[in-house]
N, C-alpha and C positions, 0 to 999 in steps of 0.2 A: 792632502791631495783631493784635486775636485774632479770626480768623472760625472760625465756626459753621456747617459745610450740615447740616441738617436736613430731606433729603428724600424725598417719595415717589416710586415706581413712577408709571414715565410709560409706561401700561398699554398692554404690543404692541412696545414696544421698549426700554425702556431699567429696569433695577432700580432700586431707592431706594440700592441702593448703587452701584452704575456712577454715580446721576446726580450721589451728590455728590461722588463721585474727581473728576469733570467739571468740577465747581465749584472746588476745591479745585487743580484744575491750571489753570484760570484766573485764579484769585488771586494763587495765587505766580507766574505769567507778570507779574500788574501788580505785585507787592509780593512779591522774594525775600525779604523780612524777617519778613513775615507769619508768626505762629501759628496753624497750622490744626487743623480737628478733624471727624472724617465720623461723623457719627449717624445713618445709614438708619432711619427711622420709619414709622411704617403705622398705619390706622385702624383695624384689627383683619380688615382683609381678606388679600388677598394679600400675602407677602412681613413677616407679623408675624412668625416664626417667626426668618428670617434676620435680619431688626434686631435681635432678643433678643440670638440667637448671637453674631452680631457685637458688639454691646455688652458680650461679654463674659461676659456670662450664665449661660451654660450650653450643654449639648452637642445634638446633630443624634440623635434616635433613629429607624430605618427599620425599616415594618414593611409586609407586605403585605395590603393589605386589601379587598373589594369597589370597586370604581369605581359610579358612577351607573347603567348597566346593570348591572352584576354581574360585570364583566370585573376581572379581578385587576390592581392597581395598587401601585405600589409607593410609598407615604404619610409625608414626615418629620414628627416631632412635635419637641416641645425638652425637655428637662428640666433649669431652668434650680436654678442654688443653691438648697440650700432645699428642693428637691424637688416645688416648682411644673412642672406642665406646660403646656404650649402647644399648643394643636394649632387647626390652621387646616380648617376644612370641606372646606373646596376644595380642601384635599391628597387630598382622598379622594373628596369628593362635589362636584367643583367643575363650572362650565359648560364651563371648559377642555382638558376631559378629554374630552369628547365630539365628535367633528367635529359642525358644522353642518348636514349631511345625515340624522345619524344622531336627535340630540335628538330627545327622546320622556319631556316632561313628565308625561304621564300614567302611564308605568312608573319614570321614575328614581328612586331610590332613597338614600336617604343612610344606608342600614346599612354602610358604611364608614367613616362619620362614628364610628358608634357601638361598631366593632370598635375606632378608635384609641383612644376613651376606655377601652375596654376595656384595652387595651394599657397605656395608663397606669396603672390601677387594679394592674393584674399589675406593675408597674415599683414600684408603692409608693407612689405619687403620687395624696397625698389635696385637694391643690389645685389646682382644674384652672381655665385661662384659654385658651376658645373663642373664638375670630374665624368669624365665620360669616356674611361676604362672598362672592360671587362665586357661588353654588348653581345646580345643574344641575337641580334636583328643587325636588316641591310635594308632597312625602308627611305635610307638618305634623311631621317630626320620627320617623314612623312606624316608620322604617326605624332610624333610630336606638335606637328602646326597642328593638325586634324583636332587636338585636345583645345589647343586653343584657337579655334576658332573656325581654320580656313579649310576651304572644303577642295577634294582633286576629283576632279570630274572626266568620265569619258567622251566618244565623241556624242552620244545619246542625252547627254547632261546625268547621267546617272552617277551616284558617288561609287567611287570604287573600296573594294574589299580591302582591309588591314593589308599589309606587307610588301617589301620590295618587288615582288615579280607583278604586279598589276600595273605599277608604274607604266608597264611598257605599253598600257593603252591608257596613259594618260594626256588628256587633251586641253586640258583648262585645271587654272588655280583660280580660285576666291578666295580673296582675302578683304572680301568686305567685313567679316564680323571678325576678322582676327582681333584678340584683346587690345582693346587700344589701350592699356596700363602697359603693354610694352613700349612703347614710345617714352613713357617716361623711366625707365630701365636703363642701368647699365648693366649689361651679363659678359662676365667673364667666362669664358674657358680653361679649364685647366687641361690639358696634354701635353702629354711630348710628340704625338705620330703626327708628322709632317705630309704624309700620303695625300695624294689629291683623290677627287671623288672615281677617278675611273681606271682604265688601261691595267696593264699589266704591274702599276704599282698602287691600283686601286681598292677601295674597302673591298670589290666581289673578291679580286684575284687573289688578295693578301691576307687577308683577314676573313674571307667566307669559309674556306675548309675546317676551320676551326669550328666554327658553328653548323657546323653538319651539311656542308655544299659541296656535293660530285661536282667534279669537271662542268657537268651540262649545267648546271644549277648556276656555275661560278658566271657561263657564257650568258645566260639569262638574265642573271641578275645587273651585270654589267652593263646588258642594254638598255635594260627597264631604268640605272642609274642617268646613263648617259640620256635617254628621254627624258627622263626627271631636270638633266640640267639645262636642255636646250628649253623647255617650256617656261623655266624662273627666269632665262635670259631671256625670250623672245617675249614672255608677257610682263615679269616684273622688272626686269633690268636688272637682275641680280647674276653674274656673271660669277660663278663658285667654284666652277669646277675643278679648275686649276691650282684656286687658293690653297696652301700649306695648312693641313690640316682638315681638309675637308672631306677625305675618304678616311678618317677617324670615327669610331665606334661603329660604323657599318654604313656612313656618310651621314651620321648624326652631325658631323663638323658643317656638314654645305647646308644641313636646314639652322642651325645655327647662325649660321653668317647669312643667311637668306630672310630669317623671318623674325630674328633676334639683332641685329647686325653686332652680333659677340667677335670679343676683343680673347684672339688666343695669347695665353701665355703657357712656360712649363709649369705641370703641374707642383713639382717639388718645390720652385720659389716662390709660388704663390701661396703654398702651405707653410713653408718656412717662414716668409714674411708675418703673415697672419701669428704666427709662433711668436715673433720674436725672439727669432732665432738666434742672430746677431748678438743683443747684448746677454742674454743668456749664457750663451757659448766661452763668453770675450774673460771668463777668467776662468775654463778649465784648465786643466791639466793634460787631460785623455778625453777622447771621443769616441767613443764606439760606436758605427751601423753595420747594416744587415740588409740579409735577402734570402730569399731560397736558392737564388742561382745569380751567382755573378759570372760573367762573360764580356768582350767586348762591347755589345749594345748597351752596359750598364753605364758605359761613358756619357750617352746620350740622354739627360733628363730622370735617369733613376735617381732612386732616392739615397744610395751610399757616395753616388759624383757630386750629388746636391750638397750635399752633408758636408762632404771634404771641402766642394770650392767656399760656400757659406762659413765653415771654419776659419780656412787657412786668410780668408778675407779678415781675419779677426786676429791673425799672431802665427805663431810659430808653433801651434797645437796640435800633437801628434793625433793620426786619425786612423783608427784600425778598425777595417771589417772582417766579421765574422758571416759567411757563407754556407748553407747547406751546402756548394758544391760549386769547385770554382774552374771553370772553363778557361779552353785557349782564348784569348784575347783579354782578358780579365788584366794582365798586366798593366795594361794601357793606361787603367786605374794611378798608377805611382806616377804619373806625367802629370795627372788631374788631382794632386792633392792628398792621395790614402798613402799612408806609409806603411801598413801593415795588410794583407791579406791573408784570411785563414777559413779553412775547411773546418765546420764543428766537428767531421766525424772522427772516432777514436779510433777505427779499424776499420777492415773492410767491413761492410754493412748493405744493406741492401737500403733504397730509398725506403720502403717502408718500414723499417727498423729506425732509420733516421727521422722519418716525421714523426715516427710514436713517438721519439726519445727527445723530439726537438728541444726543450725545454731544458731538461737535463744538461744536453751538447752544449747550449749556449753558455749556460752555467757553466762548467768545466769548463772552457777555454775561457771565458773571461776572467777566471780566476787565475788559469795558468799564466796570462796575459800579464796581468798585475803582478803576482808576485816575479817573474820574469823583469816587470817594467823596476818595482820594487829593490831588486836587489841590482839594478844596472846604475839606478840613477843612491846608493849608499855608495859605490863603489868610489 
């Protein structure tokens, strides 16, 4: 028998790759015979970087660059064969990186974001693949051109200060010295949020509260967005607002397609792909993925729907996830390819009794899984 883990980050305790050593040491616990195989996989957020690495891929580049306030951070990118790079947002400009006390949507910054792609430009690296999950910031990307090159000006010509809320007295873009090494660039996107940059389905409304935005903050920030898009239209031609994807990581998605003119894809098959996934897959037996929380939205571009459609595209190979905690709408899942759904926990438990032990859980149920699958298919 040949198993497969294929999983994600069970986000706050356990990596996509801890969780499927986890899997994989409870299998060969039911079945010493067992062929195993660990693919840590990611949506294009946290932890895409290390599944590349680990795949094989290519190497860990470290480089120091602004954090979300301004505070210097130390940021890995990848530079996988080939000369593809990787670089994840949230190494640089992520929510993680800030304590909870300190978040200040209105000033964060994601000119970190835009020093790494720089870093890679100086590396040599004319294909770039952005994961840009997890964001600390709602600067529309701002902070990122600013790194490379182009300058936002008031109506005084003076530059204006880091973060989304200054936008709203923004009067002029330069983009005379932006790096002209992106012209010859292709930059991918990796996401699933499909949000446009504004309104009430927009980065402020949707995705601000997360990052420490009261109401008044959300209404602020959404203006200073929506001036930010009328100026790229009326000065650059760059019309984003509306584009799918563009109120992503805090409207990191509209300076991407404004100043990068980046090509969005999901982020699960664009890591899959990079995997080789496919032929990998094409003579297990079992598939196992994960998560910390599966629910209905995991149909959308996570990485257990990925996992199942990329398989069953390969045969008739059962696909079972293993869940911290599985929510109503999660069924939806058996429509999209998973044939098995399972909660790690053993008992009532509290979630922090579950992240301590997350390693453990996974283990134990993939073991029980096995011998289960074990004695159905002697029968």
């Amino acid at each position: 028998m040949k198993v497969i883990a294929a999983m994600d980050s069970y986000k706050g305790c356990c990596s996509a790759l801890a969780a499927g050593e986890a899997v994989l040491r409870g299998v060969l616990r039911a079945d010493g015979t067992a062929r195993v195989e660990n693919i840590p996989v990611s949506d294009g957020g946290e932890g895409m970087v290390d599944a590349l690495v680990h795949g094989g891929r290519g190497r860990k580049v470290v480089a120091e660059v602004a954090g979300p306030l301004g505070e210097p951070v130390r940021a890995e990118y990848a530079v996988l064969d080939g000369g593809t790079a990787v670089i994840e947002m949230s190494a640089a400009s992520g929510l993680t990186l800030v304590p909870e006390e300190k978040r200040d949507p209105l000033r964060a910054t994601t000119y970190g974001t835009g020093e790494l792609i720089r870093a890679a430009l100086d590396a040599g690296c004319r294909d770039l693949l952005i994961g840009i999950g997890g964001s600390a910031t709602n600067d529309g990307g701002e902070g990122m051109a600013r790194a490379l090159g182009a300058r936002f000006l008031d109506a005084d010509g003076h530059e204006l200060p880091p973060g989304g809320a200054a936008l709203e007295r923004l009067e002029r873009i330069d983009v005379r010295a932006l790096d002209a090494r992106l012209e010859e660039c292709r930059v991918r996107v990796a996401s699933d949020v499909r949000n446009p940059l504004c309104g009430e389905r927009g980065a402020s409304a949707v995705y601000g509260p997360q990052k420490g935005a009261t109401p008044a903050m959300v209404a602020r920030l959404d203006r200073a967005l929506a001036r930010y898009a009328q100026v790229l239209r009326e000065q650059l031609g760059e019309d984003v607002a509306e584009r799918p994807g563009a109120g992503a990581a805090g409207g990191l998605g509209a300076g991407l397609y404004a100043f990068t003119h980046a090509e969005f894809q999901p982020g699960i098959d664009a890591v899959l792909d990079l995997l080789g996934f496919a032929g990998r897959v094409r003579d297990a037996d079992l598939v196992f993925t994960g998560e910390g929380r599966t629910d209905g939205q995991t149909l959308f571009g996570k990485v257990p729907a990925g996992v199942a459609r990329w398989t069953k595209s390969e045969g008739k190979i059962p696909v079972v996830v293993l869940s911290g905690a599985i929510a109503p709408g999660a069924e939806a899942l058996y429509d999209g390819g998973v044939d098995g759904l399972f909660a790690i926990a053993d008992g009532p438990i509290s979630l922090s009794e579950s992240q301590a032990r997350a390693e453990a859980l996974i283990e134990r149920a993939a073991e029980a899984i096995v011998r289960t699958a074990n004695a159905l298919w002697r029968r």
